[in-house]
Structures are given as structure tokens and as C-alpha cells.
N, C-alpha and C positions, 0 to 999 in steps of 0.2 A: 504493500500500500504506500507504504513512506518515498519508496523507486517511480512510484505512478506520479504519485504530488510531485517530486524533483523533475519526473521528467515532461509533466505538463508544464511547469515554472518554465523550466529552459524551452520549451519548443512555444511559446509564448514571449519570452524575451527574444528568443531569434524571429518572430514574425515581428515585433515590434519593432525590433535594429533593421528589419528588411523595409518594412514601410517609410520611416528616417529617411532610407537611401532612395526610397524610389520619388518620396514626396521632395528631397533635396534634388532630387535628379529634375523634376519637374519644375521647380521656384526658380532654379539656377538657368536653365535653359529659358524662361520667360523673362527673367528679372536678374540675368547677370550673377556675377558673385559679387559684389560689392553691393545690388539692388537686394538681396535677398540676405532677410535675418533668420536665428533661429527660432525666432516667434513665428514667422510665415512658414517656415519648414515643420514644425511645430502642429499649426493649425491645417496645413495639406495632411499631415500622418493623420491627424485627431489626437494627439498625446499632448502633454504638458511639455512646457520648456524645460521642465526640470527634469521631466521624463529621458530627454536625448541627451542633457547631462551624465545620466547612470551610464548613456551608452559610448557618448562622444567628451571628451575635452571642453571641445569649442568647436567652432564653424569651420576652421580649417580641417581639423579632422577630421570632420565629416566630408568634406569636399575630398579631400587626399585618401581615404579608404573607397568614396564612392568613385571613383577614375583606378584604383586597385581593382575596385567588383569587375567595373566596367572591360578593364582590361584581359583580366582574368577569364570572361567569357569569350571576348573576341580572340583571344589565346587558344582557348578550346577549342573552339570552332574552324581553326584553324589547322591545330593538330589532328582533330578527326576527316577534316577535309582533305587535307595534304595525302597524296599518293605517289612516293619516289619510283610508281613502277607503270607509270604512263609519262610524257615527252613533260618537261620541264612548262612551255608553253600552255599545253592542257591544264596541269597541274594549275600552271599561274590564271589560268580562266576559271577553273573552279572554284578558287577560294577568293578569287576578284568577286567575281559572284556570290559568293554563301556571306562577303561580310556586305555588297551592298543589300540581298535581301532582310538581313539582321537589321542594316539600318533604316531601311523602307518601313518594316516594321514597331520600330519604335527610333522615329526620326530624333528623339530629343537626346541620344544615344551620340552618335557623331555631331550636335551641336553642343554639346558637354565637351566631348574629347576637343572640339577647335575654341571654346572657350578656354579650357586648361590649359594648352598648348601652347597659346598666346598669353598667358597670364604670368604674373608676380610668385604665382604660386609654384611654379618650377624655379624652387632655388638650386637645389644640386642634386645630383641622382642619389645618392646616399639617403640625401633628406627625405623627399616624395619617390624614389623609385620609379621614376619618370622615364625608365627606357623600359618597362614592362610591358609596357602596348606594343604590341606585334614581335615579342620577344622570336616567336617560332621562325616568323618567314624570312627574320632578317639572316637566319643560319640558313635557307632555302637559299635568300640571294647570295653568300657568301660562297656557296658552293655552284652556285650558275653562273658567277663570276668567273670562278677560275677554273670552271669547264667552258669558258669563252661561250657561253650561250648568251649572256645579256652585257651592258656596257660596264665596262672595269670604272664605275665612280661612288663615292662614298655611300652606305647603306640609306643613309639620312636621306641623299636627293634620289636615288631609287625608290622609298617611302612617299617621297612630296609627288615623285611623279606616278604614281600605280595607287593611291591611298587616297591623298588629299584629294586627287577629282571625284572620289565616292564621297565624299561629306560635303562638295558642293554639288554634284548631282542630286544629292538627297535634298540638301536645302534648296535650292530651285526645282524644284518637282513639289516638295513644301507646298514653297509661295506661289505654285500654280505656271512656274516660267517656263516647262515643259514636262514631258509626260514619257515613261517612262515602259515603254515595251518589253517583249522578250526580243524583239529585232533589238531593238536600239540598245539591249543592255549587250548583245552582241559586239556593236556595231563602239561604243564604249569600252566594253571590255579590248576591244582591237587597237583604240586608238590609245591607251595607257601601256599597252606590250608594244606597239610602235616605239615608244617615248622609251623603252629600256632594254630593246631588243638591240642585238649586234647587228 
């Protein structure tokens, strides 16, 4: 009985810390991180301020573990998608694709990540853990580097050019500036392996 009470407490605390991140994921992506307190993040969960206390620090915290979760998924999705036993190119189309529909999905996903990305809050990798996002593929492109399949230049500007066009894809499909097919995610997917093919 006493194992039952414990383990309803903790599977209640982890629904609660999950809501935190998902209602922070939602205030942040409307309202900026500097727009967004944790009284509004607060009142999106339905819990007290004091509530996200028990779970977070402060407001950074909660931002720096929720771009951890965030990444974390797109990590996975990435390692189950990745197949080293189909052409490098393929590969690179499959997981182009599994992370745009993740972010078609829940569009405010990739407006977090270019929020963070460009922010104060990337002080040092040490501190935020800031090269976690896309940990996996960047050992993909290391190795299709120097099997001469894509162009020998830093992992960072292989990322801007095959990555960064999915989160403004998403954000203009968003705000209605274009529309977003199974051709044209082809047609897309093509024009980012151009940008990093040999």
C-alpha cells in the first residue's frame, strides 16, 4: 500500500514537471523569454508559482531543461531514423523529413529551439549543454565528410544549411506564406542536400 501512495506521488509530480515544460514551451514561443514570467507559465500548467518552485530554481531553469527535453526527442528520432545501411543521401532524406514532420506537428517546437539559439541564454556548452541538439547527425556528417560524400566544412554551417531551412519552413507554413506538400517536402528536402552535397 505504502509502494502505491509513493508511486502515485511521483507519477503525479512527473505529470506536473511535464505540464511546467509544455505550458513554458507554449508562453515562451508567444511571449518570448524575457515576455514570459513564471506567473504566466504558472497559470498555462494550472499550478501555483510556488508549485514550479518545488520543481525548477527559476525561469532559466526551466527554459535550459525544457531545450534539454526538446532536444532529447529530436535526438531520438533521429537515432531511430538513421539507417547506415541505405546510400548516405537517402538516409539524409529520411531524417530531413521525420524532424520536419515532428515540427509541422507541434510548430512551437522549432520556434523555441531558434528562440534559444539566438539568445543570452547560450552562455557556454558546459553551462546549458547547448550542442545537445542534433548530437547524432552531427557524427553522421563527420563521417560523410570524410567519405567525400558531402562538402569538407564545419559541422555548425552543414547544420544552418540542412536544419535551419526546416524551422523557417515551418514558420512560414505557420503564418500561412506557403503550404507545405508531400511534392514540395521532396522538392525541399532536395534543395538542403544540394547546399551540402559534393
Amino acid at each position: 500500500m505504502e509502494n502505491e501512495i509513493i508511486s502515485s506521488r511521483k507519477a503525479k509530480m512527473a505529470e506536473k514537471h511535464s505540464a511546467i515544460l509544455q505550458a513554458a514551451l507554449e508562453q515562451i514561443t508567444m511571449y518570448g523569454f524575457h515576455g514570459t514570467s513564471i506567473k504566466m507559465i504558472a497559470a498555462s500548467a494550472q499550478v501555483s508559482a510556488g508549485s514550479i518552485y518545488n520543481h525548477f530554481e527559476n525561469k532559466e531553469e526551466v527554459i535550459k531543461e525544457l531545450y534539454l527535453h526538446i532536444g532529447a526527442e529530436i535526438n531520438a528520432l533521429i537515432k531511430s531514423t538513421h539507417n547506415s545501411n541505405i546510400s548516405f543521401k537517402e538516409d539524409f532524406f529520411n531524417i530531413w523529413k521525420a524532424i520536419l514532420h515532428l515540427y509541422i506537428n507541434d510548430p512551437n517546437k522549432p520556434e523555441f529551439i531558434t528562440q534559444f539559439t539566438y539568445s543570452p541564454y547560450i552562455i557556454s556548452q558546459a553551462d546549458t549543454q547547448s550542442d545537445v541538439l542534433l548530437e547524432p547527425i552531427l557524427e553522421i556528417f563527420t563521417k560523410a565528410k570524410a567519405e567525400g560524400i558531402i562538402k569538407n566544412i564545419p559541422n555548425s554551417a552543414l547544420v544552418a544549411l540542412s536544419h535551419s531551412p526546416i524551422t523557417s519552413l515551418v514558420k512560414m507554413a505557420n503564418y500561412g506564406k506557403l503550404t507545405i506538400s508531400d511534392t514540395e517536402i521532396e522538392t525541399y528536402a532536395q534543395a538542403c542536400w544540394d547546399a551540402i552535397k559534393l
